[in-house]
C-alpha positions, 0 to 999 in steps of 0.5 A, spaced: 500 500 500 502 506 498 502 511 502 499 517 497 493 512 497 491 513 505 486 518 508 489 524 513 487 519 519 491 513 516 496 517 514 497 518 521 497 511 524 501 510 519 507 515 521 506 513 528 506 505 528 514 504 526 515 508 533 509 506 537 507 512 538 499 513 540 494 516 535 488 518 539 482 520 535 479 521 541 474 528 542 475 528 550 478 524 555 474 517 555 471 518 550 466 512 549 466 508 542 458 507 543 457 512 537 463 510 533 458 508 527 456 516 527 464 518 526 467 520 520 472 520 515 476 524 520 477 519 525 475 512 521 481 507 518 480 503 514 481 495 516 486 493 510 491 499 513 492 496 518 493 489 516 498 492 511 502 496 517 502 489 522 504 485 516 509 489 512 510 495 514 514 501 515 521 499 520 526 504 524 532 502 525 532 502 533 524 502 534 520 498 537 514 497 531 507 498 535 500 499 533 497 504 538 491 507 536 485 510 541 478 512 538 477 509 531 472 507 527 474 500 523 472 499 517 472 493 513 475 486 516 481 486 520 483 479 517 489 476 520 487 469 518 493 465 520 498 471 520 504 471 525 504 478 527 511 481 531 508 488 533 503 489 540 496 491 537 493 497 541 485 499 539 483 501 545 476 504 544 475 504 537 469 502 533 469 495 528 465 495 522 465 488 522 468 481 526 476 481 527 478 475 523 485 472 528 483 465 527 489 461 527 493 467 527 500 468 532 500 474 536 505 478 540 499 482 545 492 484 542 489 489 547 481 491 544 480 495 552 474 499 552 471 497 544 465 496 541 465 489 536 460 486 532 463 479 534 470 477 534 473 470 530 479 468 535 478 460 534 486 457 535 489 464 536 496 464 540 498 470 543 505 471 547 503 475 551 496 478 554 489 479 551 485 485 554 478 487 552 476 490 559 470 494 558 469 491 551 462 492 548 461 485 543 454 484 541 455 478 538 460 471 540 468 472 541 469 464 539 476 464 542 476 456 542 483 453 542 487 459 543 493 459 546 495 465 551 501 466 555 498 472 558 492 473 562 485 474 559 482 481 562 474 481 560 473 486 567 468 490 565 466 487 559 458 486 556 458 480 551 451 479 547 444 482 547 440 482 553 433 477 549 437 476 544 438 468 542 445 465 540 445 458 538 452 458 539 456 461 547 457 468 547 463 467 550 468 461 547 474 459 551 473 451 551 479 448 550 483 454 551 489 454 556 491 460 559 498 461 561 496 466 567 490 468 570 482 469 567 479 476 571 471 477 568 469 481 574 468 488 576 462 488 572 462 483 567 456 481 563 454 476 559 447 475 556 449 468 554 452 462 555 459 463 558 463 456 555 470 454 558 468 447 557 476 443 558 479 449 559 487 450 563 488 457 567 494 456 570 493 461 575 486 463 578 479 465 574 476 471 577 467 472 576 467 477 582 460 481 580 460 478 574 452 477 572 451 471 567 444 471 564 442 465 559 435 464 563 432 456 563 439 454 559 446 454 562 449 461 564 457 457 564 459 451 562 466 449 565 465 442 565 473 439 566 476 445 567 483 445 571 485 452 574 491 452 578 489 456 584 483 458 585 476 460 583 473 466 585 466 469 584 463 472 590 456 476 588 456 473 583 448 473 579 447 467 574 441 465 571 441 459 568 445 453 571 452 454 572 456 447 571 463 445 574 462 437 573 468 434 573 472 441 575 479 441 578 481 446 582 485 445 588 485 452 592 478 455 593 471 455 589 468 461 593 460 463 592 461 468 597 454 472 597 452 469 590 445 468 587 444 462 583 438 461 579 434 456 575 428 455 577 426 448 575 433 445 574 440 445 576 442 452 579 449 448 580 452 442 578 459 440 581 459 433 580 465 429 581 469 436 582 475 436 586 478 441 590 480 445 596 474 448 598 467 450 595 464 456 599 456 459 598 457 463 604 452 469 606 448 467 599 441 467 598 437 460 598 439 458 590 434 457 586 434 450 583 437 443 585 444 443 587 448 436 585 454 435 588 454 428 586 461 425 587 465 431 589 472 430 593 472 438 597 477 439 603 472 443 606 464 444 605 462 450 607 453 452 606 449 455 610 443 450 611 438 455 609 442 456 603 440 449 600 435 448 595 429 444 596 432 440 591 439 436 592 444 431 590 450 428 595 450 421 593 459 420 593 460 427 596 467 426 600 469 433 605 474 434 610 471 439 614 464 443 613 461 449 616 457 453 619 458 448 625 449 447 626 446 442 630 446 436 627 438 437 625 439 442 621 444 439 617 439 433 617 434 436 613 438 438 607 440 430 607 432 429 607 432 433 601 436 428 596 433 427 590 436 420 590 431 417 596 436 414 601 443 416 600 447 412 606 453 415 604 451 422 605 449 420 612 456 416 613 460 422 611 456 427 615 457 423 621 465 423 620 465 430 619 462 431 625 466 426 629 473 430 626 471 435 630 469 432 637 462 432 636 460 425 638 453 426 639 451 430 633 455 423 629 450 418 633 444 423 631 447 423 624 447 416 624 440 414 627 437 418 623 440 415 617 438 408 620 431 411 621 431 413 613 433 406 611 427 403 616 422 407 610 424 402 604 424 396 609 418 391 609 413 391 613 415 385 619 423 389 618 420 396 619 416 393 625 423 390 628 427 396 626 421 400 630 422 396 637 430 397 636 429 405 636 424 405 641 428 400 646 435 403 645 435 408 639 438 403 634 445 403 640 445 410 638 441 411 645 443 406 651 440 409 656 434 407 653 435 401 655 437 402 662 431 406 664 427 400 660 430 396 665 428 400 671 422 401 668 420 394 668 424 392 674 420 398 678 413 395 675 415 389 677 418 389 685 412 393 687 407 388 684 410 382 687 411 385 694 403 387 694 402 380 692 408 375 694 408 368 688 406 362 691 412 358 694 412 351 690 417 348 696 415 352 702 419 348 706 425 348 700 424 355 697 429 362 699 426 367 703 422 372 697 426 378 695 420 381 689 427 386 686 431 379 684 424 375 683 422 380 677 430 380 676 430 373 674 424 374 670 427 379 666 434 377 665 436 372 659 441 366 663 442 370 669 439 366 675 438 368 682 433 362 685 427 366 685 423 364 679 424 357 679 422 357 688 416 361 686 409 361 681 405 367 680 398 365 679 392 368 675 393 376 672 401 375 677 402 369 672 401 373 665 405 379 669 411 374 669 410 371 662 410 379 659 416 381 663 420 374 660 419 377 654 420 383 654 427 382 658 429 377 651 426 382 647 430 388 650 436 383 651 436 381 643 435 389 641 440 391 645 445 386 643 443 388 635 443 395 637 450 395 641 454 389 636 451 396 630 454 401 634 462 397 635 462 396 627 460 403 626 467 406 630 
């Protein structure tokens, strides 16, 4: 291209890239691009200058080539298929005609800060260095699967899509992508749309603080197998729509803080077979949908019971810690609300992590109540049996049960007998009447004191002693099962 061939405003870029030097366009400080469609020829570019600048063009001996231009409007496509570019892009708050064509092209740095674009083709992209598209206005995708980035990727501020409008394809795709140093979205960032990170590796953390993620009735973020190396922060975070992480491997923090999840009649989040350091939804309204937790690995578990759903899924979920630390009934009722039915392993884990940390009566409510649960899907001579073992001695989770049965019986049954003695069947052979080890000896399987074999009540007395015999086997059978499930349960 020559240079004769340029308009006042490219000549000006063009003069200014060998240095790199900035072009500002710009009527006022921070000028929004909002408006760029309004501008004229005074400060419009034309797209195919500047591929010919960043593909061929003018060199300083001595100086860094960089494109630096601020407040432009783009015209045409800005086509860098496969291209292998040397110089640093900067169009910060420029206005684009039409969609940047970057896929499979190798670039130095891409800073778009503060821009308007109709959608961006970055599928396979590599950059060695940043992505920055702070503040971005896209109306339509920015396809970024596959890229490569050995920077970090800022988004802060960003909006991505149409509030209403309806995409077929994600607002926002970084599936596959891997990313050399951290994802910051937060500050702001909207995204009306499905946000995909589906298999994508950040090598450092992923920032969603304040971000607001809408694709109602579908999925607001789809991170399924996604590796982060340290943490992933989302604190108020609002997404309509499911947020699904199953698979995910995140080993420092996976924090909700003061989140809103929404997605009413579906899965508000999805954490299936997540691993990580801790998931955090404290301080969060109650979520909108089912939470699926299914298969998890966390060191710590932390949601407030009020938080939970009505709807849950905890069949496999293995946790360290959990938190806040409630009375173990109020962590019950998140367990009754499993989707699944009776899920035992979610009580055995509850009851660990309530042991771990010195609670031994909440891990026996815990664990009782699991063994009331069971006794629902039992038939109907089992539930009866199950009834007598929790009434007797709380499944052996209550042994004091069985001492006050004891004394109970014990009680009933001394002043009974001391009232109205039992006919001697040897007068002259039988020990003196003592009516606290007569009733003992019809009480206690085996154990003998002499009692009931010398002495026989008669009549109403009679059927008295026959319903203490097998009550004391009955309670001495429950109690054995009761004590012997105990022993295997530590």
């Amino acid at each position: 291209m020559e240079i004769n061939e340029l308009t006042p405003a490219e000549r000006r870029v063009w003069e200014a890239f060998p240095c790199g030097r900035t072009v500002d366009f710009r009527e006022r400080p921070r000028e929004a691009a909002d408006h760029g469609a309004d501008w004229g020829a005074e400060r419009t570019v034309r797209a195919e200058v500047l591929q010919a600048l960043l593909l061929d063009g003018p060199r300083l001996e001595g100086q860094t080539p960089v494109l630096r231009v601020c407040g432009a409007r783009i015209s045409g496509t800005l086509d860098l298929l496969y291209a292998d570019v040397a110089s640093a892009i900067h169009l910060w708050a420029c206005f684009f005609d039409e969609w940047p064509d970057l896929y499979g092209a190798r670039l130095r740095q891409l800073n778009l800060g503060w821009s308007v674009l109709p959608g961006l083709h970055g599928n396979t992209l590599r950059i060695d260095g940043s992505l920055r598209m702070t503040g971005c206005r896209v109306r339509g995708p920015v396809r970024l699967g596959g890229a490569r980035i050995s920077g970090a990727v800022f988004l802060d501020g960003a909006e991505l899509g149409e509030a209403g409008a309806e995409l077929t394809e994600p607002v926002l795709a970084l599936n596959r992508v891997t990313i050399d140093d951290e994802l910051q979205a937060g500050g702001g960032f909207t995204a009306h749309g499905l946000v995909r990170l589906a298999g994508a590796v950040v090598a450092g953390s992923i920032t969603l603080d304040d971000a607001v993620l809408s694709n109602p009735g579908g999925t607001a973020l789809h991170a399924s197998n996604l590796s982060v190396g340290t943490d992933l922060h989302a604190m108020r975070l609002t997404a309509h729509g499911r947020v699904n992480l199953a698979g995910a491997r995140i080993p420092g923090q996976l924090n909700f803080g003061s989140a809103r999840l929404s997605n009413p009649g579906g899965v508000a989040l999805r954490a299936s077979g997540v691993v990580g350091g801790a998931l955090w939804l404290h301080g969060a309204p109650p979520v909108e949908g089912a939470i699926a937790l299914r298969g998890g690995q966390l060191g710590l578990l932390y949601i407030a019971p009020e938080t939970w759903p009505d709807r849950v899924r905890l069949d496999g979920l293995t946790y360290g810690r959990f938190g806040p630390h409630e009375p173990a009934e109020r962590w019950l009722q998140v367990l009754e609300r499993d989707t699944d039915g009776h899920v035992p392993y979610a009580y055995e884990q509850l009851a660990v992590a309530y042991r771990s940390i010195g609670d031994d009566a909440a891990a026996r409510t815990v664990q009782l109540a699991k063994l009331r649960r069971h006794r629902t899907t039992l038939p109907f001579h089992a539930r009866a049996w199950g009834h007598l073992q929790d009434a007797t001695v709380g499944y052996g989770f209550r042994p004091g049960r069985a001492a006050l049965w004891l004394l109970s019986l014990l009680l009933v049954g001394s002043v009974t007998y001391a009232v109205r003695q039992p006919r001697a069947l040897k007068p002259d052979e039988a020990p003196d009447f003592d009516p606290v080890f007569y009733t003992l000896d019809l009480l206690l399987p085996i154990v003998g004191f002499g009692q009931e074999q010398a002495y026989a009540a008669q009549g109403v007395y009679q059927s008295l002693s026959y319903a203490l015999i097998v009550m004391g086997w009955t309670l001495a059978t429950t109690i054995a099962a009761g004590v012997t499930r105990a022993i295997s349960r530590q």
